[in-house]
ROTORPA-218702 format. One record per residue: x, y, z of N, C-alpha, C in turn; residue in one letter. Coordinates in Angstrom, 3 decimals. Example, Ala and Ser with C-alpha at 12.3 -4.5 7.8 and 13.67 -1.06 7.14 Angstrom:
+----------+----------+----------+----------+----------+----------+----------+----------+----------+----+
!      nxx !      nyy !      nzz !     caxx !     cayy !     cazz !      cxx !      cyy !      czz ! aa !
+----------+----------+----------+----------+----------+----------+----------+----------+----------+----+
!   13.190 !   -5.690 !    7.800 !   12.300 !   -4.500 !    7.800 !   13.200 !   -3.300 !    7.800 !  A !
!   12.850 !   -2.250 !    7.080 !   13.670 !   -1.060 !    7.140 !   12.900 !    0.030 !    7.870 !  S !
+----------+----------+----------+----------+----------+----------+----------+----------+----------+----+
! end
This chain:
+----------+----------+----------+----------+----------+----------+----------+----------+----------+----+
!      nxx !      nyy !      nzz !     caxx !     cayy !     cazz !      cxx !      cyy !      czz ! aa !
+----------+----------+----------+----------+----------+----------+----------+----------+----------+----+
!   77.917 !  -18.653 !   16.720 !   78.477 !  -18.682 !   15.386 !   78.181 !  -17.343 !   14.722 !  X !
!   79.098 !  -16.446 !   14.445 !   78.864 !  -15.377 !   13.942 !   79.141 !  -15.398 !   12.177 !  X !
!   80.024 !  -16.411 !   11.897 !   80.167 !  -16.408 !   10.251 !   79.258 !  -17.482 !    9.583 !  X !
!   78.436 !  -17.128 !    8.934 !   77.262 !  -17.639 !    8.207 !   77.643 !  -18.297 !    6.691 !  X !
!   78.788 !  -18.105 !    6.069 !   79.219 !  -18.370 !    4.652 !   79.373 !  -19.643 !    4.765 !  X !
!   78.822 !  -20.503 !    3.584 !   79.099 !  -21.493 !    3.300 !   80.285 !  -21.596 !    2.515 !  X !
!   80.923 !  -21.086 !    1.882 !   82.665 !  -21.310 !    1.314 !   83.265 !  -21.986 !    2.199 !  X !
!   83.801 !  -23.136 !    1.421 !   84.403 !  -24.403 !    2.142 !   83.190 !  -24.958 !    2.853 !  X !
!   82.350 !  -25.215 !    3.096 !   81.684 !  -25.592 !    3.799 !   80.139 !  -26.624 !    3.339 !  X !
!   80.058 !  -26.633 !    2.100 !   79.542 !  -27.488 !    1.200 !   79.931 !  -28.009 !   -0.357 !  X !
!   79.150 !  -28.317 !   -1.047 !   79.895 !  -28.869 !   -2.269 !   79.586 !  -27.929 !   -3.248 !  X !
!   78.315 !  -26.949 !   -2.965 !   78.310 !  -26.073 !   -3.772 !   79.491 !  -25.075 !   -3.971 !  X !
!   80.222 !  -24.763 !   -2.700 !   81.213 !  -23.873 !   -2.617 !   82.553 !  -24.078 !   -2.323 !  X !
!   82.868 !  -25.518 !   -1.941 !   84.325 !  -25.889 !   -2.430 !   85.385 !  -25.245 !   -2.708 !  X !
!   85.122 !  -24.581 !   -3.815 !   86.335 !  -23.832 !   -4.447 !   87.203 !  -25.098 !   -5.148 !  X !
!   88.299 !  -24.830 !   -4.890 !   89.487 !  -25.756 !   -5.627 !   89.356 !  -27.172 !   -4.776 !  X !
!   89.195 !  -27.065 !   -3.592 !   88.629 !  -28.571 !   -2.731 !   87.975 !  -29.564 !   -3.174 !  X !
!   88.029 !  -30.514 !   -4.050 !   86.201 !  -31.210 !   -4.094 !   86.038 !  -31.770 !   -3.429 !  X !
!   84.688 !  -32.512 !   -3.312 !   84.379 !  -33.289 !   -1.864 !   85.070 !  -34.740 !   -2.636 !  X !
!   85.752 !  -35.600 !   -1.509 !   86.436 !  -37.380 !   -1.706 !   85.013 !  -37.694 !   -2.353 !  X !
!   83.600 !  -38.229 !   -1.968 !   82.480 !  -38.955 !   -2.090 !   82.038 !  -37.625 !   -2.842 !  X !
!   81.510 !  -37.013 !   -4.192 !   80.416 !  -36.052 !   -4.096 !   79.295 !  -37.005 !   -4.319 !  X !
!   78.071 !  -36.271 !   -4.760 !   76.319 !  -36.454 !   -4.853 !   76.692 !  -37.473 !   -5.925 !  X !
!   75.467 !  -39.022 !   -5.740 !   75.576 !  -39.787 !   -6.839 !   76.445 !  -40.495 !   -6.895 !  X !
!   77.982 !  -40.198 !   -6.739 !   79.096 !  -41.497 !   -6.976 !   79.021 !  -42.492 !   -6.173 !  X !
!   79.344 !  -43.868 !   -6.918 !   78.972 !  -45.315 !   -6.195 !   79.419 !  -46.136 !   -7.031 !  X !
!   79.277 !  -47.430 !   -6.655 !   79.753 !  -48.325 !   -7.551 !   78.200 !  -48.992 !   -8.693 !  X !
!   79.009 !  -49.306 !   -9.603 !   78.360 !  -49.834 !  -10.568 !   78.790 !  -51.093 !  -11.263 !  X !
!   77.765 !  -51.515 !  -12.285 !   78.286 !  -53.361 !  -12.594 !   78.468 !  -53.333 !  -14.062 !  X !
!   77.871 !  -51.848 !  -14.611 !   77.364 !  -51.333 !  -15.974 !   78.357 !  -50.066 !  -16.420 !  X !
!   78.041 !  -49.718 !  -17.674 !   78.481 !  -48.584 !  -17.813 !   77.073 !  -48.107 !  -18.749 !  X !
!   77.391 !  -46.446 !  -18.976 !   75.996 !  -45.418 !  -19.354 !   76.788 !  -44.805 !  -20.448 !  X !
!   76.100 !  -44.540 !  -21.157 !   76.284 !  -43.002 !  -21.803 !   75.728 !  -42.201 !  -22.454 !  X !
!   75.535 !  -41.232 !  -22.466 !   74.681 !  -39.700 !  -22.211 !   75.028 !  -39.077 !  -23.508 !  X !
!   73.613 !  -38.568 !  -24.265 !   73.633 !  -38.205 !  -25.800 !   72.285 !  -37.016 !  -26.249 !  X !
!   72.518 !  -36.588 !  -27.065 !   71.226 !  -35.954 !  -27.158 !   70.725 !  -35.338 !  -26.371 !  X !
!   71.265 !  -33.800 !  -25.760 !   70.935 !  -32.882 !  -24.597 !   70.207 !  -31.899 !  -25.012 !  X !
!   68.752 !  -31.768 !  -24.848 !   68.032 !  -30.384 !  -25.712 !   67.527 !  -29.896 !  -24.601 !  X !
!   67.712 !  -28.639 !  -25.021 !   67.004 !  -27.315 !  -24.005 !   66.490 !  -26.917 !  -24.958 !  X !
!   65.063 !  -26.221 !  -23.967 !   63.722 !  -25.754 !  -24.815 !   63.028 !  -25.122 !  -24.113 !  X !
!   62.908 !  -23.601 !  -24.771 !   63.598 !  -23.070 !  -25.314 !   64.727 !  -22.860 !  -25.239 !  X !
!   65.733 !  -22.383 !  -26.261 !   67.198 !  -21.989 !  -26.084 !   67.485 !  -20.393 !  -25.234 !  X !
!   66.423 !  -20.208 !  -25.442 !   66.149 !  -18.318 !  -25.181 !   64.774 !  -18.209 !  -24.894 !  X !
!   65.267 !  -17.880 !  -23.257 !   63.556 !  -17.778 !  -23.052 !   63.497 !  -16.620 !  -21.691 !  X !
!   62.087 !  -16.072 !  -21.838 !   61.795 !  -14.807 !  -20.662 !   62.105 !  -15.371 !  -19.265 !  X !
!   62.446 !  -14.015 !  -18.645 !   63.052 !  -14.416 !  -17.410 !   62.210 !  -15.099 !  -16.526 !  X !
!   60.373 !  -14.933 !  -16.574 !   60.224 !  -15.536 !  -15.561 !   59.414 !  -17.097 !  -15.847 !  X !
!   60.161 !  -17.319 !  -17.338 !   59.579 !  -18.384 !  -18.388 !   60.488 !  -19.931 !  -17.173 !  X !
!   60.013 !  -21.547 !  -17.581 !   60.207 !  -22.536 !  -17.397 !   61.219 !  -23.225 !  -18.358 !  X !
!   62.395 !  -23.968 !  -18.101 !   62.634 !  -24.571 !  -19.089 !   62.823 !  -26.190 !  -19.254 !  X !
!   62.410 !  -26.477 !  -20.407 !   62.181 !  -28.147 !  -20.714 !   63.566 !  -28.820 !  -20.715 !  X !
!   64.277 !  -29.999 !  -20.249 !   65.152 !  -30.312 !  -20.934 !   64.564 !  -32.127 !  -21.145 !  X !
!   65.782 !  -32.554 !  -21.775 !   65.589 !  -33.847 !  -22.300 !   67.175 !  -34.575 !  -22.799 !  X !
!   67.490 !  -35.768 !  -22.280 !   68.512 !  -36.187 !  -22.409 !   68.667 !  -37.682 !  -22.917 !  X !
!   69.412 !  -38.564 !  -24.164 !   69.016 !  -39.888 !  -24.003 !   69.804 !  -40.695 !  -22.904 !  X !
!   69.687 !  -41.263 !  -22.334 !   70.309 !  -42.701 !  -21.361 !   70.965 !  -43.760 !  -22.069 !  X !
!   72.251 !  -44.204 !  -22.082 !   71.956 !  -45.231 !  -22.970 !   72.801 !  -46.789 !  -21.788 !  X !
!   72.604 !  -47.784 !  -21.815 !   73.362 !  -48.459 !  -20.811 !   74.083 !  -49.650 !  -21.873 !  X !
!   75.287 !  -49.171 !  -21.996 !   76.044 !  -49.313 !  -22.713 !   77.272 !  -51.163 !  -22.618 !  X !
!   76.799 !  -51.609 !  -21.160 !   77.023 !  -52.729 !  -20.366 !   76.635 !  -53.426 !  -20.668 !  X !
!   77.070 !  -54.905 !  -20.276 !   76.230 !  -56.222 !  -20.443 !   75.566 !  -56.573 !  -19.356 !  X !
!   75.556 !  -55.833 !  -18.052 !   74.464 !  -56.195 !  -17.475 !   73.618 !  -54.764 !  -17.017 !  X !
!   72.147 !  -55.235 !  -17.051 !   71.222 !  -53.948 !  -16.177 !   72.069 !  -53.375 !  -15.423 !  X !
!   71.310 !  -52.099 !  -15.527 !   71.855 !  -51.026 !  -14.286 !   71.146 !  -50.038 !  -14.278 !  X !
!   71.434 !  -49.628 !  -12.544 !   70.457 !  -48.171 !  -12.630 !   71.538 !  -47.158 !  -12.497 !  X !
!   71.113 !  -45.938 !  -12.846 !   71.855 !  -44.764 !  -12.797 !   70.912 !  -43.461 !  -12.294 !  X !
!   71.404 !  -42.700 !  -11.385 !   71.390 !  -41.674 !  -11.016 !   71.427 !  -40.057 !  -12.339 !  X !
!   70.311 !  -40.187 !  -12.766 !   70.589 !  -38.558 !  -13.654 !   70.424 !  -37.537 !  -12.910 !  X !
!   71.833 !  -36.555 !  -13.093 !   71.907 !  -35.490 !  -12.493 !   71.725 !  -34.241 !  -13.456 !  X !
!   71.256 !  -33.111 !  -12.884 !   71.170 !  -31.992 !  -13.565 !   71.450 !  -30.658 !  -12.587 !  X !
!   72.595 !  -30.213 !  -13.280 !   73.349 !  -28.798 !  -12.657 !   72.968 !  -27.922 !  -13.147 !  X !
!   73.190 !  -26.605 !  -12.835 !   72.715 !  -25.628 !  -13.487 !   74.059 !  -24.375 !  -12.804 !  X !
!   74.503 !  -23.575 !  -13.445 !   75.796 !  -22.609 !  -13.391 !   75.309 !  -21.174 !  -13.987 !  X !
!   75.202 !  -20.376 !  -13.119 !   74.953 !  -18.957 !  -13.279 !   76.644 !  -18.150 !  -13.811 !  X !
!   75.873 !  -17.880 !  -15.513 !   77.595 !  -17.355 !  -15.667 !   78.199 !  -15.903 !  -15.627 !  X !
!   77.236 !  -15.488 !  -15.102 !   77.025 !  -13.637 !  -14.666 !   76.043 !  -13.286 !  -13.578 !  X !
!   76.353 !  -13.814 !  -12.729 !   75.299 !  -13.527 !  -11.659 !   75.584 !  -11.981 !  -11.197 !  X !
!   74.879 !  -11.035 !  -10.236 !   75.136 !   -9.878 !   -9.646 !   75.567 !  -10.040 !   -8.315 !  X !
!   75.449 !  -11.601 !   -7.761 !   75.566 !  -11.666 !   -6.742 !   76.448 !  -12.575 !   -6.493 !  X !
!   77.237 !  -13.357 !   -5.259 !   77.842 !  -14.690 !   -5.331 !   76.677 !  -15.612 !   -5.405 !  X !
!   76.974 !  -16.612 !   -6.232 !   75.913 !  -18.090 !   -6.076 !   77.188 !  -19.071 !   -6.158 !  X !
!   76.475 !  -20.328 !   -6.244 !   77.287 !  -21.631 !   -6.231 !   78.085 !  -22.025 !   -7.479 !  X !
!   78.891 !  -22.406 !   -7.566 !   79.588 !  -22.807 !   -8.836 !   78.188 !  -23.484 !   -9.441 !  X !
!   77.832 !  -24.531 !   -9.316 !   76.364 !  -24.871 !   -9.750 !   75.634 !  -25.222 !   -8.462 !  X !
!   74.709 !  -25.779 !   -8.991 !   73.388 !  -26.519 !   -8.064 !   72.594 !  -27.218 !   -9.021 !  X !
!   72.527 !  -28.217 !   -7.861 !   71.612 !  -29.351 !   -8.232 !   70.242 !  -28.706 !   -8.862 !  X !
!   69.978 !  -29.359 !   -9.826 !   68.227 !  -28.651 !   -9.977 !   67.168 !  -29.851 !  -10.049 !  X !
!   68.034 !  -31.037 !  -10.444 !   66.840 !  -32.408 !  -10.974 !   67.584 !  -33.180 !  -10.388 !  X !
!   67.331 !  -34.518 !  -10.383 !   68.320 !  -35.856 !  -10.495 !   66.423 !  -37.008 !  -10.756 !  X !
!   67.017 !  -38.325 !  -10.853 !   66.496 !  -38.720 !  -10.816 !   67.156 !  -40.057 !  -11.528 !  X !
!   66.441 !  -41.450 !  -10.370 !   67.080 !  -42.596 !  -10.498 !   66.557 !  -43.544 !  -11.487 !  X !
!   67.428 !  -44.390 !  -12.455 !   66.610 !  -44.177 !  -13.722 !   67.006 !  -45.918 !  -13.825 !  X !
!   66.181 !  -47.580 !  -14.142 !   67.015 !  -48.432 !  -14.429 !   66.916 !  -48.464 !  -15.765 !  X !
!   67.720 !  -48.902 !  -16.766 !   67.967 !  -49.367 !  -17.877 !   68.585 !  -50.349 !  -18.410 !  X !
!   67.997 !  -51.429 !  -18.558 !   68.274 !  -52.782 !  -19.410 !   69.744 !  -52.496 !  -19.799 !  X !
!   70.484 !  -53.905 !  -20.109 !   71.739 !  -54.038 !  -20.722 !   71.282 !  -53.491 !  -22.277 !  X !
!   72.031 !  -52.526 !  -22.977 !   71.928 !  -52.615 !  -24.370 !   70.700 !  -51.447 !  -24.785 !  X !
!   70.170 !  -51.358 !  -24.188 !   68.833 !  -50.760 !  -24.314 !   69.001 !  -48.773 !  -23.588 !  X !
!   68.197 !  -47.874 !  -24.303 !   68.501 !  -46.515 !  -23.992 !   67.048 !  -46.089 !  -23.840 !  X !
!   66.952 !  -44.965 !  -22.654 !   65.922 !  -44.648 !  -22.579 !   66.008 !  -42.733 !  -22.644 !  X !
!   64.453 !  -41.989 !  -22.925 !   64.763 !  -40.776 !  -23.051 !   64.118 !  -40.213 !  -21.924 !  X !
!   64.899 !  -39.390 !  -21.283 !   64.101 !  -39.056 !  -19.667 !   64.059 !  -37.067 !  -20.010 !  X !
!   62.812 !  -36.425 !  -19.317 !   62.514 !  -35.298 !  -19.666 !   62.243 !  -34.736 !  -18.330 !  X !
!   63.078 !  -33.827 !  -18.254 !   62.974 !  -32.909 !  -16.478 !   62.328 !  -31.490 !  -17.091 !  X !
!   61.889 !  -30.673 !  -15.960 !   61.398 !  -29.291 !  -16.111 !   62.390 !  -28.461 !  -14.877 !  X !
!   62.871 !  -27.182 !  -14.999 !   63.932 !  -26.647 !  -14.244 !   62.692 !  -25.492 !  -14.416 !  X !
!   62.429 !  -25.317 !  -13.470 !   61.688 !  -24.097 !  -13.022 !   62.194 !  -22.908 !  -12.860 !  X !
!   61.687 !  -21.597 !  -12.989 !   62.574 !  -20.408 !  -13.269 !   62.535 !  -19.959 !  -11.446 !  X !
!   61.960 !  -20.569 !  -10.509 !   62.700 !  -20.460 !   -8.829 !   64.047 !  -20.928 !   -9.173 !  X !
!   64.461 !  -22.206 !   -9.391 !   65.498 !  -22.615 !   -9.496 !   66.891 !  -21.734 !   -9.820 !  X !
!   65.933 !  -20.687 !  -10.877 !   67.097 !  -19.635 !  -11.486 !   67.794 !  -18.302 !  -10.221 !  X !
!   67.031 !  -18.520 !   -9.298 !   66.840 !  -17.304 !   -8.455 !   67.605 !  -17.174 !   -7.956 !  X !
!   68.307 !  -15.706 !   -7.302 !   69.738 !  -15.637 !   -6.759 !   69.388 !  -14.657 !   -5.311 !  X !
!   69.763 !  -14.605 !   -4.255 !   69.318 !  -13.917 !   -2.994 !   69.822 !  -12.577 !   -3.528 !  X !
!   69.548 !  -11.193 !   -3.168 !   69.799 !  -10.232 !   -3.012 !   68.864 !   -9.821 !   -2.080 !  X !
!   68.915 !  -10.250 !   -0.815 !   67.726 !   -9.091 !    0.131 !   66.364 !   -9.641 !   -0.306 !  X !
!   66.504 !  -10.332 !   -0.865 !   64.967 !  -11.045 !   -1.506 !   65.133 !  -12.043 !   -2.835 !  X !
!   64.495 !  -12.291 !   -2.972 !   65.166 !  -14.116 !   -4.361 !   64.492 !  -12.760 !   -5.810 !  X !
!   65.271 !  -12.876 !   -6.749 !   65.416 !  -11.999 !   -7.755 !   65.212 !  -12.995 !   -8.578 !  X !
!   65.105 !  -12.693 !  -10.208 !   65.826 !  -13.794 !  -11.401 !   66.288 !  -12.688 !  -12.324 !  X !
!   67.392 !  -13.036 !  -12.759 !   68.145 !  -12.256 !  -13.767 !   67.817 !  -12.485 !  -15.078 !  X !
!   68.151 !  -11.887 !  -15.892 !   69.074 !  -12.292 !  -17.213 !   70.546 !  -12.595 !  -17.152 !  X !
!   70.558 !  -13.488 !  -18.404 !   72.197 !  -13.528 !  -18.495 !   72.032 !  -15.488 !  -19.595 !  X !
!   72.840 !  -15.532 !  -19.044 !   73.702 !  -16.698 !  -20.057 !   73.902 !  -17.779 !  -18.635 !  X !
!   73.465 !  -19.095 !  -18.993 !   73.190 !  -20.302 !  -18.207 !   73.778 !  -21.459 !  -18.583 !  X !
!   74.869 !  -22.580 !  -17.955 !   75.181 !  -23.512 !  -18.322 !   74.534 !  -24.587 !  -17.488 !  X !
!   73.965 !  -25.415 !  -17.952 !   72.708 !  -26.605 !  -17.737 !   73.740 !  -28.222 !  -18.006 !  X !
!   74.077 !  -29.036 !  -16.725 !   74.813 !  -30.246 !  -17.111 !   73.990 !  -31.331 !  -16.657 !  X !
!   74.215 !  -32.280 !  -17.525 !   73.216 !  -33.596 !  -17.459 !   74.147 !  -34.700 !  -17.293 !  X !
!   74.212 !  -35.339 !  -16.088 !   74.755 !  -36.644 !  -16.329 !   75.261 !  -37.428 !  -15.190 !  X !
!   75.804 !  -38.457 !  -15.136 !   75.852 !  -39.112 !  -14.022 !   76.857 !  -39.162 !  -12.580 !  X !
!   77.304 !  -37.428 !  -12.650 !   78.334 !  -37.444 !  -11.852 !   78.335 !  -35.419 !  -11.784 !  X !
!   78.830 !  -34.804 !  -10.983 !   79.071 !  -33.313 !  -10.779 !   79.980 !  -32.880 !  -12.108 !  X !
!   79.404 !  -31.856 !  -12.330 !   80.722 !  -31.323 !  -13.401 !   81.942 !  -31.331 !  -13.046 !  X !
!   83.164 !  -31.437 !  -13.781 !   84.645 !  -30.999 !  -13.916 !   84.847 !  -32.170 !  -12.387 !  X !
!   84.232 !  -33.167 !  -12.193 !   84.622 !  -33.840 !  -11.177 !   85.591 !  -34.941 !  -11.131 !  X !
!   86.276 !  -34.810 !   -9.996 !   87.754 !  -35.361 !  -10.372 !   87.928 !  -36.688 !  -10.170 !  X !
!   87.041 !  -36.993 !   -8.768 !   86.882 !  -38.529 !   -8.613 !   85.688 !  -39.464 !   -9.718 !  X !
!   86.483 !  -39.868 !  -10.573 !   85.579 !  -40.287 !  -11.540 !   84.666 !  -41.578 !  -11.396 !  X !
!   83.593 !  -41.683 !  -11.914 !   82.494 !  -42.788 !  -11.871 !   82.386 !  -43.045 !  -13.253 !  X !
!   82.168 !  -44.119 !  -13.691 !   82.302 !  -44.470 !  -15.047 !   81.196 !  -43.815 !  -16.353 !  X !
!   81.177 !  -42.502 !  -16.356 !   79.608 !  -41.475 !  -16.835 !   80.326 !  -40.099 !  -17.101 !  X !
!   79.542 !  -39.509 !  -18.324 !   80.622 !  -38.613 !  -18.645 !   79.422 !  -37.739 !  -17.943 !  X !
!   79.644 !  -36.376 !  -18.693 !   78.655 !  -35.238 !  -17.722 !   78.428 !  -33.910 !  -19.655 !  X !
!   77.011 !  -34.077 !  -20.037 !   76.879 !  -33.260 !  -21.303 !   76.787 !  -31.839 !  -20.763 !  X !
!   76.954 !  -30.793 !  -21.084 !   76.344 !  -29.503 !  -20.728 !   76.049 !  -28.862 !  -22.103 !  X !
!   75.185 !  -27.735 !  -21.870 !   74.379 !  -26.872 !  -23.283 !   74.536 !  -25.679 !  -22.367 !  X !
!   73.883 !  -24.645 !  -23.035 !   73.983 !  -23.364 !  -22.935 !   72.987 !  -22.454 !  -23.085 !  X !
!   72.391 !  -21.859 !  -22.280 !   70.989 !  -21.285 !  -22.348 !   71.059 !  -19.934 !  -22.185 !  X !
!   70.189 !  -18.987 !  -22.947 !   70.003 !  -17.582 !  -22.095 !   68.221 !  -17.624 !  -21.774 !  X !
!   68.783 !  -16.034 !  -21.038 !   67.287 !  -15.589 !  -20.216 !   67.284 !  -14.493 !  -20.644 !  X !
!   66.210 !  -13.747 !  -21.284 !   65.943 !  -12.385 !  -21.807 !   65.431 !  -11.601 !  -20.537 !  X !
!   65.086 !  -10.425 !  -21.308 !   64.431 !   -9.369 !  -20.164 !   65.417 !   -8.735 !  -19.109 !  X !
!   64.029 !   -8.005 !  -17.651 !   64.547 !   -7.200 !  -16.974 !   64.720 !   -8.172 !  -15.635 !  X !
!   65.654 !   -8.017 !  -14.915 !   65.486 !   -8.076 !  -13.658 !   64.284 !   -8.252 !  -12.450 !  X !
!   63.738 !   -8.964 !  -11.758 !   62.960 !   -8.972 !  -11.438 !   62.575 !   -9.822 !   -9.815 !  X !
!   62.003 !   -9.305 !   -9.374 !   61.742 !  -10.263 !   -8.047 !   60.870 !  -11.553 !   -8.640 !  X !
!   61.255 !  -12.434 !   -7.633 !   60.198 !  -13.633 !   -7.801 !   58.976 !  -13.842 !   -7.808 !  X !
!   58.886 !  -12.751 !   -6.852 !   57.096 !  -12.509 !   -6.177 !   56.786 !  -11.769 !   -7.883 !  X !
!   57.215 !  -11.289 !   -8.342 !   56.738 !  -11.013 !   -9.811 !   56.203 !  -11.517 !  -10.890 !  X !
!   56.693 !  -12.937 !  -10.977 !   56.671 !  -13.471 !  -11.977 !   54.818 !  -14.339 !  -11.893 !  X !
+----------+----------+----------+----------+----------+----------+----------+----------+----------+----+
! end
């Protein structure tokens, strides 16, 4: 095998393709819905951590569990990366009627992009929370929130931080 590119060849890189099944879709007995998306900081150093926090709410008459997903989209990279990537998920049950508040940490590895060695940039970051891939076409009954983050500073290797 001499060509190494994943284009076409996973879900990160698709392109206009999406995958029939992506990450997470399944059947359900409930429905969810997703409110209250904070990033923290909004603006933070490049080789800083960031908090997020999202509410759950299960919006059904009966229990259900749901799958929280969290993407993350480099919107100026220097290099090619993935339309997004996974950074969190996590399987969550919630009572009929009842909402819960779940809190992930996205580590600034996560942010890292290959050049000859894992780097982290600056730039401007879109962060999506919710129970299905962004802009995804085969729908599951869960919408998908996104926010908007930057990263200050210089350029930097990982081994740096």
């Amino acid at each position: 095998m001499e060509n190494y590119t994943m284009e076409g060849r996973t879900y990160r890189y698709y392109g206009q393709d999406p995958p029939l099944y992506p990450f997470g879709y399944g059947l359900s007995y409930t429905t969810f819905r997703y409110r209250d998306l904070v990033l923290s900081p909004a603006a933070l150093p490049v080789c800083a951590n960031l908090s997020v926090s999202v509410v759950l709410e299960n919006t059904g008459q009966r229990d259900g569990e749901e799958v929280v997903q969290l993407y993350l989209r480099w919107e100026q990279a220097s290099v090619p990366v993935p339309h997004w990537q996974l950074v969190a998920f996590r399987r969550v049950a919630v009572p009929a009627g009842r909402e819960t508040k779940l809190s992930f940490g996205v580590v600034a590895e996560q942010r890292a992009v290959w050049a000859g060695g894992w780097h982290l940039e600056p730039g401007t970051f879109t962060l999506f929370a919710g129970g299905q891939q962004p802009g995804q076409r085969t729908r599951a009954p869960s919408e998908v929130l996104s926010a908007r983050f930057s990263v200050t500073g210089t350029a930097r290797p990982l081994s740096g931080c």
